[in-house]
C-alpha positions, -999 to +999 in steps of 0.1 A: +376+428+238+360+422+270+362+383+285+328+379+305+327+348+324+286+330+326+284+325+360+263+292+369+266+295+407+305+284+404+315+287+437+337+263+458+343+257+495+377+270+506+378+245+534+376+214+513+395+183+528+416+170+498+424+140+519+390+130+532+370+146+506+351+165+525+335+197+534+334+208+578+302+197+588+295+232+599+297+242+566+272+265+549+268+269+515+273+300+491+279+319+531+313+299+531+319+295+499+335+318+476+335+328+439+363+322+412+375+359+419+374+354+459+397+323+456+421+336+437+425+371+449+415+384+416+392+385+386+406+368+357+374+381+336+364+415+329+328+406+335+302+385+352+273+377+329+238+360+348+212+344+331+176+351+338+170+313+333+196+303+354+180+330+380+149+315+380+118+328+396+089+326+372+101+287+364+128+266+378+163+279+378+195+266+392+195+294+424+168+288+452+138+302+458+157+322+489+192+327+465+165+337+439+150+366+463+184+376+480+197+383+441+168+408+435+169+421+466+204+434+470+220+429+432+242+413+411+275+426+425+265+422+461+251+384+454+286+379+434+304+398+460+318+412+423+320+449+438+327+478+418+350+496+441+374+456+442+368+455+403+365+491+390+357+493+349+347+456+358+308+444+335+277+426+350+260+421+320+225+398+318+206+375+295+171+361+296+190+325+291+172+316+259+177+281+258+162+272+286+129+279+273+137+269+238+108+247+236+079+272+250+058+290+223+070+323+234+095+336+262+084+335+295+095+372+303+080+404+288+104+430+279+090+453+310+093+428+337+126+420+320+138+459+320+126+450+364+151+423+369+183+443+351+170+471+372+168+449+406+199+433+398+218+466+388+231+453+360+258+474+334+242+458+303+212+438+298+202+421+266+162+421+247+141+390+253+151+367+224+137+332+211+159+309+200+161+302+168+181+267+160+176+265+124+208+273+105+219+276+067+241+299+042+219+304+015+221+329-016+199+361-018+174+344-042+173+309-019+168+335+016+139+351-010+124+321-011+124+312+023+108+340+035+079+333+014+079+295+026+049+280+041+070+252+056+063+245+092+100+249+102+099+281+081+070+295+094+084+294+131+118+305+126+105+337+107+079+341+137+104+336+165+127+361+145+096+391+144+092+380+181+131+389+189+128+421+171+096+431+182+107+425+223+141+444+213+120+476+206+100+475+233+127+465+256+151+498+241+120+521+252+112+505+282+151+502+295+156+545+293+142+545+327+173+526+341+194+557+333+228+562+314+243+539+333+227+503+321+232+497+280+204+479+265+218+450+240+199+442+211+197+403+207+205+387+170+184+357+157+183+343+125+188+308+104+208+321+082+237+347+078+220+372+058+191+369+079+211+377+111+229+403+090+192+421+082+184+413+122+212+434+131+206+463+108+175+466+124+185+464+156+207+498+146+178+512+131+160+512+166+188+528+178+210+504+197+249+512+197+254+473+213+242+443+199+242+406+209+249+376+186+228+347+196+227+312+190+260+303+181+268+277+204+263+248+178+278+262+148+312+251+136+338+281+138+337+285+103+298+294+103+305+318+131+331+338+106+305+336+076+279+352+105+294+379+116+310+386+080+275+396+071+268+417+101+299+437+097+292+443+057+261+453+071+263+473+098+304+487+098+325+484+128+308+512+147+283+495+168+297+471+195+290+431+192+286+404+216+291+371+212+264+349+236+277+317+250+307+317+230+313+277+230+350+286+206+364+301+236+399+286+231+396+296+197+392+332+201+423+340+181+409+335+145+381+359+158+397+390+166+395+399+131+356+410+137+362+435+159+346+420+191+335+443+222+329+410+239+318+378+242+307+357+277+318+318+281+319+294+305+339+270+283+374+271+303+353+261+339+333+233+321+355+218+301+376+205+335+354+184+346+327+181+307+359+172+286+368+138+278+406+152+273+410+185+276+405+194+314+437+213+326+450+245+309+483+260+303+499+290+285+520+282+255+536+306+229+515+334+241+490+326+210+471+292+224+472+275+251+483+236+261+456+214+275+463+182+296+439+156+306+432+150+344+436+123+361+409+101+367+405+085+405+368+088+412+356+083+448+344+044+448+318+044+468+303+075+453+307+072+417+275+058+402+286+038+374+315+017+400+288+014+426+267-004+399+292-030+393+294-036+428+258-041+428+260-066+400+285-086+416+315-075+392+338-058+415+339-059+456+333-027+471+370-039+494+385-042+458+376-008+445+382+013+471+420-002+475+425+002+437+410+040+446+434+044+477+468+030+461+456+052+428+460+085+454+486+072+471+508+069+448+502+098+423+506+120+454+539+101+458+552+105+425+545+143+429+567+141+462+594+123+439+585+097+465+571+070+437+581+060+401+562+078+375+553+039+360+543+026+397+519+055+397+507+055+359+498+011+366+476+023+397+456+045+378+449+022+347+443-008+370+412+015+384+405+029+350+397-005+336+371-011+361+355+020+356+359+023+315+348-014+307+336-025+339+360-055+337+397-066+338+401-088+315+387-102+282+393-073+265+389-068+225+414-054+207+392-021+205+392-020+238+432-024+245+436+010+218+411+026+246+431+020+273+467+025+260+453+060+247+439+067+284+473+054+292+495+077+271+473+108+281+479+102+318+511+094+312+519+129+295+502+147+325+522+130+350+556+134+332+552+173+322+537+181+356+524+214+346+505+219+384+546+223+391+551+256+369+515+275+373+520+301+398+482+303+405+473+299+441+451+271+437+483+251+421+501+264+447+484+252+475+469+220+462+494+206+439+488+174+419+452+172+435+444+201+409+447+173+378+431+146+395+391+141+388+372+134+414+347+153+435+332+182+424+344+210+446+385+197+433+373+195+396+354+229+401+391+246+412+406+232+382+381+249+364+393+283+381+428+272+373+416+275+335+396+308+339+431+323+356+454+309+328+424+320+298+421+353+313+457+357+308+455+343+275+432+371+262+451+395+279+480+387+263+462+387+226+446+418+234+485+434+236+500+409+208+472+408+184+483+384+155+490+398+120+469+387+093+495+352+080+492+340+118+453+342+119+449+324+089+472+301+091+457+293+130+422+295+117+434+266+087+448+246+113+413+248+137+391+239+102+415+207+097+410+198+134 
């Protein structure tokens, strides 16, 4: 099972002043920045997987126009600086990015100008132009009957946007032989339900693809995932190879190994550093899940939005904030010198945590006081395991306790490569331990009672 990391442009600046917070002025961008495998000496993925959305070109994506032209130009590996001969057997695969254009009629790409940009970007694999379809329910064989012979609205479009996904997959498979033996085409999934995705997927075999793509699953519960691609094995056997697209379960990839996964692309472990309200900062446990710890919140006063609104309203002093800010760093980075009391430390953060939580120091409700004591006991359980101390990764290394503490993008970004390192790992190590069959399920009970 291959781990293929969705890149978004996730690079960082290796200069980055963790006392100042800032970048060299002479800095330029993507030139002197480098990648999640540059900074740590090594992939922790077995693939890089690029959006077309997130490319851009014929609407706004997240590169520039000139990132947008240099990617085409020269190609995936070369724009990544992901080269084969640094990361042999190593995966670029592609996507047309789906939900970006969830709300237009039809896709924006054809399957031949589609079949272009794999070809530009010299992509491994490339997945069919697929439309989104949202809609989702298990229903029996005589309730999918019935749908299919709906003249609801909602109906109408998901059945339309699922003949769309297959109709672009076979002209996308024809199309896609002149890019040789060495690009795959991936058939795309879409359906609202699971025997409709199963009946997708036979199709998709039908038409002669050996690799097929599950889309859509990044708002269904675990369990809905399971009943999904029940149906697509008992439909198509173990034979062809599945994808899983924008995988949002990554850290509960365990109860999943069951389907007999080729792969499946994520960008969970990056986002959820600096997207999670608790779980930012990853760490190996028994070898079958991993520990999570909440970062430490000291935001930069006079850049945070929400603090510079208070000072606006007259609430807080900007002097005020920015010394509850300093004495915050000060003295967690003392307390990781064994310089400072873990309490001394603990007080400074929560002392700038109510300011920035309720916006106010006192008058509190007793709803607010549970609020704060559970930011209190989270932070207090980072600071006294101090996992930064025991990760051997070279960010951890070099950066210590700034690695758990929130703030600026291009720190919370490096925690987020701390997470890829330690999840890469992770699957590694499942991929040599699989679990038996009592440890899955009893792992997959304890993730439905979560």
């Amino acid at each position: 099972m291959k781990f293929i990391f969705a890149d978004s442009l996730d690079y960082v600046d290796p200069n980055y002043d963790f006392l100042t917070d800032r970048s060299p002025p002479e800095r330029e961008i993507y030139w002197d920045d480098v990648f999640p495998h540059e900074l740590l000496g090594y992939a922790p993925y077995d693939g890089i997987l690029v959006s077309r959305g997130i490319v851009g070109g014929m609407f706004s994506g997240k590169y520039s126009e000139s990132q947008a032209m240099r990617f085409r130009r020269v190609g995936a590996r070369e724009f990544l600086r992901y080269h084969e001969k640094d990361y042999p057997n190593s995966l670029v695969f592609g996507d047309c990015g789906a939900f970006t254009y969830h709300k237009m009629t039809e896709p924006p790409f054809t399957a031949e100008d589609t079949v272009d940009f794999y070809g530009d970007g010299r992509f491994t694999h490339g997945c069919s132009v697929d439309h989104i379809i949202f809609a989702f329910e298990v229903l029996s064989t005589s309730e999918e009957k019935s749908k299919a012979n709906s003249n609801l609205p909602g109906d109408i479009e998901n059945r339309r946007r699922y003949e769309l996904t297959l109709s672009n997959a076979r002209e996308f498979l024809e199309r896609s032989q002149r890019l040789g033996n060495q690009f795959t085409p991936v058939g795309v999934i879409q359906g609202w339900s699971p025997l409709s995705m199963a009946s997708a997927a036979n199709e998709l075999v039908s038409m002669g693809y050996q690799y097929l793509a599950v889309g859509g699953m990044a708002p269904l519960k675990a369990h809905q995932i399971h009943i999904v691609l029940d149906a697509i094995r008992d439909e198509i056997g173990e034979k062809p190879q599945l994808h899983i697209l924008g995988f949002a379960k990554a850290d509960q990839i365990t109860e999943f190994l069951r389907h007999k996964l080729s792969s499946f692309d994520t960008t969970s472990p990056l986002i959820r550093a600096f997207k999670d309200t608790r779980y930012n900062y990853f760490m190996p446990s028994d070898g079958k899940k991993l520990e999570y710890f909440t970062a430490i919140r000291i935001p930069q006063a006079l850049e945070n939005n929400a603090l510079m609104r208070l000072v606006k309203e007259g609430a807080y002093s900007q002097e005020d904030l920015q010394n509850r800010e300093s004495t915050a760093l000060d003295l967690v980075r003392a307390y990781d010198r064994n310089e400072a009391a873990m309490e001394e430390a603990l007080d400074a953060v929560i002392h700038y945590n109510k300011a920035l939580i309720f916006g106010r120091d006192n008058g509190l409700t007793d709803r607010d006081k549970k609020k704060i004591d559970a930011v209190r006991e989270r932070t207090a359980r980072t600071l006294s395991a101090r996992p930064w101390k025991y990760c051997d990764c070279n960010i951890c290394q070099s950066i210590s306790i700034d690695v758990v503490i929130f703030r600026a993008s291009n720190r919370n970004k490096r925690r987020g490569i701390h997470n890829l390192a330690v999840y890469g790992k992770h699957i590694a190590q499942l991929e040599s331990h699989p679990l038996n069959d009592t440890e899955s399920e009893f792992q997959s009970d304890q993730s439905a009672a979560e």
